[in-house]
C-alpha positions in Angstrom: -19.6 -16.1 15.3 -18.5 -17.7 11.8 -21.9 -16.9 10.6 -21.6 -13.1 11.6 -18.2 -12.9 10.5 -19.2 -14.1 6.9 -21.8 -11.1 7.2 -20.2 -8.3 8.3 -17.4 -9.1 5.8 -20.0 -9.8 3.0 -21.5 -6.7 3.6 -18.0 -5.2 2.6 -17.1 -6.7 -0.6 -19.3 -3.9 -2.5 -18.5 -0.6 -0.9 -15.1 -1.5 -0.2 -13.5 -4.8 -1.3 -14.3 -4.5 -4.9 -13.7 -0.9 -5.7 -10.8 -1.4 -3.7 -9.4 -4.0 -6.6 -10.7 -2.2 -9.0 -8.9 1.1 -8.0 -5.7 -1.0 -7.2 -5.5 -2.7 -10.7 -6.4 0.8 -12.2 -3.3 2.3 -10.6 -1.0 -0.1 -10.9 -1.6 -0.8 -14.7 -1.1 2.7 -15.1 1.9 2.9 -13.1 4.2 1.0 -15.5 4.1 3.6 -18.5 4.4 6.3 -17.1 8.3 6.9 -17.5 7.6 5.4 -21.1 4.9 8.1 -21.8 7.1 10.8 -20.4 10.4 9.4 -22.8 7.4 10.0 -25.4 6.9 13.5 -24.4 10.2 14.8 -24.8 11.8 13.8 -21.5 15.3 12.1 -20.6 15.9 9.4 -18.5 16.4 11.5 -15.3 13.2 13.7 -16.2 10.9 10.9 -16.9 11.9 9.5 -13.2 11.2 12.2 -11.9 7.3 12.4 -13.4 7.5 9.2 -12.8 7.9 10.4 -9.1 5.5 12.8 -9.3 2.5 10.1 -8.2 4.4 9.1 -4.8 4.5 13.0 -4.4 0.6 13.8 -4.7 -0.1 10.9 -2.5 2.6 12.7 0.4 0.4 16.1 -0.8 -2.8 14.8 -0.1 -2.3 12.6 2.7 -3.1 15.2 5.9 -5.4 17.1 3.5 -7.1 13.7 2.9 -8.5 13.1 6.8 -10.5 16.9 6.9 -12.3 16.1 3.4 -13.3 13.0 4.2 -14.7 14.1 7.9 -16.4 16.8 5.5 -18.1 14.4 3.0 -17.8 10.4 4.9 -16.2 8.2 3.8 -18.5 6.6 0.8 -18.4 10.5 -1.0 -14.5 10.2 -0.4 -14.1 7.0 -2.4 -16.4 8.3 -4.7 -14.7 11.6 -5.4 -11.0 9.9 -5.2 -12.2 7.2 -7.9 -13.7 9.9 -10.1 -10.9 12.6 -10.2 -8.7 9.9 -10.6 -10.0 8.7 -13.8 -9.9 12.6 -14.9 -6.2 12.2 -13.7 -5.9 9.1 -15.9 -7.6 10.6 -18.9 -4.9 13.8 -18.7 -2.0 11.6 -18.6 -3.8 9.7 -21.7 -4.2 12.7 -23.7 -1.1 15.0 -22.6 0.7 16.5 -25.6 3.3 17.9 -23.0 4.9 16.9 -19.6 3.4 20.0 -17.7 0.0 18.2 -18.4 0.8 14.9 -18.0 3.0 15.8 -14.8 -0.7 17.4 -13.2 -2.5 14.0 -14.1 0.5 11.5 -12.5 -0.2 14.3 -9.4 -3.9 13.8 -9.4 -3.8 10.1 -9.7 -1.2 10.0 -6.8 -3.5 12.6 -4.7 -6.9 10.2 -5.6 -4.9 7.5 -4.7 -3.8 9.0 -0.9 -7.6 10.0 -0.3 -9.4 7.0 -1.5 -6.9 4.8 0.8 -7.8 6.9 3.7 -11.1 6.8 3.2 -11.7 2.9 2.7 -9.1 2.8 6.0 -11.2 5.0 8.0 -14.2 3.4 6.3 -13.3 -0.2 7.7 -12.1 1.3 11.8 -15.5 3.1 11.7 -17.7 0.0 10.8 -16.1 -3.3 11.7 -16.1 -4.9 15.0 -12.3 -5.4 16.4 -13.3 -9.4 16.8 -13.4 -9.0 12.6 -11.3 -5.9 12.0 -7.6 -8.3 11.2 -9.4 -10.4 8.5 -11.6 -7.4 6.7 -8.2 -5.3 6.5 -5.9 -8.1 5.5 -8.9 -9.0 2.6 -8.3 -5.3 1.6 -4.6 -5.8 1.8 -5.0 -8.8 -0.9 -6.9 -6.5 -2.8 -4.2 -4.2 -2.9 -2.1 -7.3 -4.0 -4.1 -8.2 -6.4 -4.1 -5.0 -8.0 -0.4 -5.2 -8.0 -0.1 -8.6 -9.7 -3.0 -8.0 -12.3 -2.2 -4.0 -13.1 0.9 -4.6 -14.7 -0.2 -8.1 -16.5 -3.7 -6.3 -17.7 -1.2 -3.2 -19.1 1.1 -6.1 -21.0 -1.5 -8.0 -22.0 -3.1 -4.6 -23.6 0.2 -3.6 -25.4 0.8 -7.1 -26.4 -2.7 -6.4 -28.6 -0.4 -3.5 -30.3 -2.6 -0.5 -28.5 -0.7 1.4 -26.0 -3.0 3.9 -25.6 -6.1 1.1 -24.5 -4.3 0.9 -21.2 -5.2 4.5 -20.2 -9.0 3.9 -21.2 -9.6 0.4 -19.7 -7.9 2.2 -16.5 -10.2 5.3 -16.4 -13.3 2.4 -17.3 -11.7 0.8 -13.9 -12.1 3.9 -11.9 -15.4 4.7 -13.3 -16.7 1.1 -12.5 -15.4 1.7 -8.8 -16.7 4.8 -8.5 -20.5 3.0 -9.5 -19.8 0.7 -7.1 -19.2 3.2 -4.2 -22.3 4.8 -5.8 -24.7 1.9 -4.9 -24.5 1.6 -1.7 -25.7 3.2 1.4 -24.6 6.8 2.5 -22.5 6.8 5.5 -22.6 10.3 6.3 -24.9 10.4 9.2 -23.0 7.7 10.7 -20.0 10.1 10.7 -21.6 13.2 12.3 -19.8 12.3 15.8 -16.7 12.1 14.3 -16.6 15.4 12.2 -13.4 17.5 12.2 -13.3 18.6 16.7 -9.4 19.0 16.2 -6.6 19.2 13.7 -4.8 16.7 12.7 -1.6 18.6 14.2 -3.4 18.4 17.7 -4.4 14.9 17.5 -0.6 14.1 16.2 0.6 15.5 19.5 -2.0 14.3 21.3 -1.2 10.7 19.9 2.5 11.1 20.1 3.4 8.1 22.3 1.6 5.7 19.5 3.1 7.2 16.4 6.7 7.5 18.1 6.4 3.4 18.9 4.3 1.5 16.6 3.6 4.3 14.3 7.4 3.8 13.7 7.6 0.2 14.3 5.0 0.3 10.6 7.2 2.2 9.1 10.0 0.3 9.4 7.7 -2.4 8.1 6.5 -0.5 5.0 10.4 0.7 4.3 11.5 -3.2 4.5 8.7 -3.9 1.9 9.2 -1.8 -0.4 12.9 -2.9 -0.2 11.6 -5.8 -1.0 10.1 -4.8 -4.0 12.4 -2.8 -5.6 15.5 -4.9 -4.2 14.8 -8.0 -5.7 15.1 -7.0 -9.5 18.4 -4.7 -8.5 20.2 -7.7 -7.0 19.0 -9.9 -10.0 20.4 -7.5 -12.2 23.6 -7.3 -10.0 23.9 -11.0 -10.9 23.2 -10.6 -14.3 20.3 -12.9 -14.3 18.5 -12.8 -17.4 15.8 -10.9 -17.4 12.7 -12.9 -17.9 14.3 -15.8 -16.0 14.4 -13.0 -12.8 10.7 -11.6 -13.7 9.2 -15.3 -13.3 11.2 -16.5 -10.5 10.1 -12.8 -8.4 6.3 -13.3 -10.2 6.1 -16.8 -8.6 7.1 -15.7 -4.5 4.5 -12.6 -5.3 1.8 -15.2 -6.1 2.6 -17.0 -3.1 2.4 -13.6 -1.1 -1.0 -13.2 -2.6 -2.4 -16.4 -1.4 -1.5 -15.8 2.4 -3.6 -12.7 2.5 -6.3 -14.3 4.4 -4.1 -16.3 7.1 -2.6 -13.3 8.1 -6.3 -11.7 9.6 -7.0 -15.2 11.3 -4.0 -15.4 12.9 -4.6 -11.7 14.3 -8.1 -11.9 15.0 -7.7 -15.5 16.9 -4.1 -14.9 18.4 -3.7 -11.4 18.5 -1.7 -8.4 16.3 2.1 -9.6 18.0 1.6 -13.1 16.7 1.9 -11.8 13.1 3.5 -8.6 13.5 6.6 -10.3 15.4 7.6 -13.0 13.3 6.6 -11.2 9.9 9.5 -8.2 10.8 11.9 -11.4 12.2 11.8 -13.1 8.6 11.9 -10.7 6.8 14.9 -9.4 8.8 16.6 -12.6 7.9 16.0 -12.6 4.3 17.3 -9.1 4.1 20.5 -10.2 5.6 20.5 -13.6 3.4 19.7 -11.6 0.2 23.2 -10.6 -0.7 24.7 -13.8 -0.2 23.1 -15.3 -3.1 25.0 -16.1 -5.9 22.3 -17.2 -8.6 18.8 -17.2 -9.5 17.7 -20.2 -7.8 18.8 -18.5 -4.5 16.8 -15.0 -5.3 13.8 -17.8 -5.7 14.3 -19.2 -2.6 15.0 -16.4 -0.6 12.2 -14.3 -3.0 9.3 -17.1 -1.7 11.0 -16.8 2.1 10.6 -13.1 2.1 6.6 -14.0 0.6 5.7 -16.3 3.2 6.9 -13.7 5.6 5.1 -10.6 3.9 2.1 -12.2 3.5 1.4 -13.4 7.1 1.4 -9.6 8.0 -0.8 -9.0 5.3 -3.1 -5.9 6.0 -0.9 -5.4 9.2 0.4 -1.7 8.8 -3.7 -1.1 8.0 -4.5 -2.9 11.5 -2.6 -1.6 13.6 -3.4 2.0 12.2 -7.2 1.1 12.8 -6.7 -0.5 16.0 -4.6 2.6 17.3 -7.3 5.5 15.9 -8.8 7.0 19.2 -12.7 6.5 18.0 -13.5 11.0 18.0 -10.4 11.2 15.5 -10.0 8.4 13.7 -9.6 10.1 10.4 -7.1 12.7 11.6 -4.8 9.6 13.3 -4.9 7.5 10.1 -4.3 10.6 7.9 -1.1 11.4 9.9 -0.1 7.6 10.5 -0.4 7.1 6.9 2.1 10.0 6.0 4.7 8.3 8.1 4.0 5.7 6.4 4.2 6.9 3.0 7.1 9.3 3.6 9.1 6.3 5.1 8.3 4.3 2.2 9.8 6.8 -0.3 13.3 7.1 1.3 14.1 3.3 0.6 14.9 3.7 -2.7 17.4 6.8 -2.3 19.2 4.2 0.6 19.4 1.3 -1.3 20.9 3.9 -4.4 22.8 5.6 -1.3 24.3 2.2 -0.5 25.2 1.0 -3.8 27.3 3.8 -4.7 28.8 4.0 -1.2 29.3 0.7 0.6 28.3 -1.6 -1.6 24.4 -3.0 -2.6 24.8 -5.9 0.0 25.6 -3.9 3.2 22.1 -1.5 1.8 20.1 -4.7 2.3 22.4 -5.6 5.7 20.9 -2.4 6.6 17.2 -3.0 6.2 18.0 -6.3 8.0 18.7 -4.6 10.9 15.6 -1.8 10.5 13.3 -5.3 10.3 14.5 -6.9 13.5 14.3 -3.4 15.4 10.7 -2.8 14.4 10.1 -6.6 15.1 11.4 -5.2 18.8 8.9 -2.2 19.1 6.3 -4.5 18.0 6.9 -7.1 20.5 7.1 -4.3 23.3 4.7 -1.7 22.2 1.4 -3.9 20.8 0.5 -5.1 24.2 0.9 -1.6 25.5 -1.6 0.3 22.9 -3.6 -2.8 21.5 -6.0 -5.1 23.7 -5.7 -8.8 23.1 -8.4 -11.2 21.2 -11.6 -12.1 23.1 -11.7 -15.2 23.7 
């Protein structure tokens, strides 16, 4: 079995893995300047968040949109497409001489970014066996790591050359090289012909309500906690007026940690089963939410910071499991497309709580509260994966 394993995931680092890191670092280098290039534009603070916003809007745009083009084209053409108009998207936002035109490229980028994630999802359900699925996806969720550690040090690393503007091209050169990737290898359109568009996704949301309402929240909760982690560490290092490069490498050191459990997470759901990562990822992290605001210094947001990454990274690729895992096999495409809009439209409210809570209750209790959100979805997964999900063969 270790054999076939290293195949079928070998046979997945060019079509999907490395186009996927490629895409990933693209974006996420990207994703730094763009309230910068907006400031340059013309635009206040409170405009240039909300360009800024505009990406996290074209992926919500595109994300039920997403599932009928790629049932229309596969998979392959999707990525293919998505990497291409997103280096158009880039090149807009490179070249914009106003914020209407940079505004439609941060929308394009967002909207390439929605289908090419679907696609690679659906891509991965369609084709791997569920003995490999948990490793493949949590190998695509490193990539998506990676893109996030590397993005933003490939974009300083550029500026720190004194050239801006390189950032845009080596991004677009990113895509491009993605998209040539995708290019080479085999078509998967005929393998798709079964599973062209038989129903909305509408109908198959209704259809699939009982899934979405349980562990289609249970992710959510999951992806809100994340990203609470994400944006809630620098706000409470601020809060305790940690200096701001001590705070950057204290956070950068738990993410590299997070990176390098990417792998463990699949193994551990492959051999033991989706609950035995799932549970005790949404437990920790619970814990560290409610621990967060009772440190006092920057030593405790290290501690707590590598806590919250050894808990992240064992649900590495987790959300993208369980999605797979709960696709029905005639609409897979139409079940991730709507499971990813939960998940994507949950993921954008954390940052108006957490700004909810500060001006209201007080930071802490905003974190208190995701605490809470992390043990209940820890719950649902506990009751729910057994119910939907079928164990590991043995």
């Amino acid at each position: 079995m270790a054999k076939t394993t290293r195949k079928l995931l070998g046979e997945l680092v060019v079509p999907v893995f490395i186009p996927s890191a490629l895409f990933s670092i693209a974006e996420n280098s990207l994703i730094p300047l763009i309230p910068a290039s907006a400031e340059r534009l013309g635009a206040d603070l409170a405009t240039a968040s909300i360009v800024a916003g505009i990406l996290m809007f074209g992926v919500l745009f595109a994300d039920l949109p997403a599932a009928k083009f790629i049932a229309l084209v596969g998979e392959r053409r999707g990525m293919l497409f998505a990497s291409m108009a997103a280096a158009a998207g880039i090149v807009l936002v490179g070249v914009a001489n106003n914020l209407l035109v940079m505004s439609v490229g941060v929308f394009l980028v967002g909207a390439c970014a929605a289908v090419f994630g679907l696609a690679r999802h659906t891509y991965i359900a369609e084709h791997v066996p569920f003995e490999v699925r948990a490793r493949a996806l949590s190998l695509l969720g490193g990539m998506f790591r990676a893109g996030g550690v590397f993005g933003p040090l490939l974009a300083a690393a550029l500026i720190a050359l004194g050239d801006v503007h390189a950032v845009y091209w080596v991004a677009v050169a990113l895509c491009v090289a993605a998209a040539v990737l995708v290019y080479t290898t085999k078509d998967d359109r005929a393998a798709n012909e079964a599973n062209q568009i038989r129903h909305s996704t509408w109908h198959i949301t209704k259809r699939e309500w009982k899934k979405l309402s349980t562990l289609g929240v249970a992710s959510s909760f999951l992806a809100i906690v994340r990203t609470a982690r994400i944006i809630g560490l620098p706000i409470w290092a601020l809060y305790l007026k940690v200096p701001p490069g001590t705070a950057t490498l204290f956070i950068g050191i738990a993410a590299g940690l997070d990176l390098l459990l990417f792998y463990t997470s699949g193994q551990v759901m492959d051999k033991w089963g989706r609950r035995a990562a799932a549970v005790p990822t949404m437990f920790l992290l619970g814990l560290t939410m409610f621990a967060l605001p009772l440190t006092t210094d920057a030593w405790g947001i290290l501690w707590i910071g590598l806590a919250m990454s050894i808990a992240n990274g064992l649900g590495s690729g987790l959300i993208m499991v369980l999605g797979a895992d709960l696709a029905p096999p005639d609409a897979r495409g139409e079940f991730l497309a709507a499971f990813r809009l939960m998940i994507d439209g949950s993921t954008s409210m954390t940052a108006p709580i957490l700004s909810l809570a500060a001006v209201t209750v007080g930071l802490g209790f905003g974190f208190v509260f995701f605490g809470f959100i992390s043990i209940a979805g820890a719950w649902l997964m506990w009751k729910h994966i057994p119910t939907f999900i079928e164990g590991p063969k043995q």
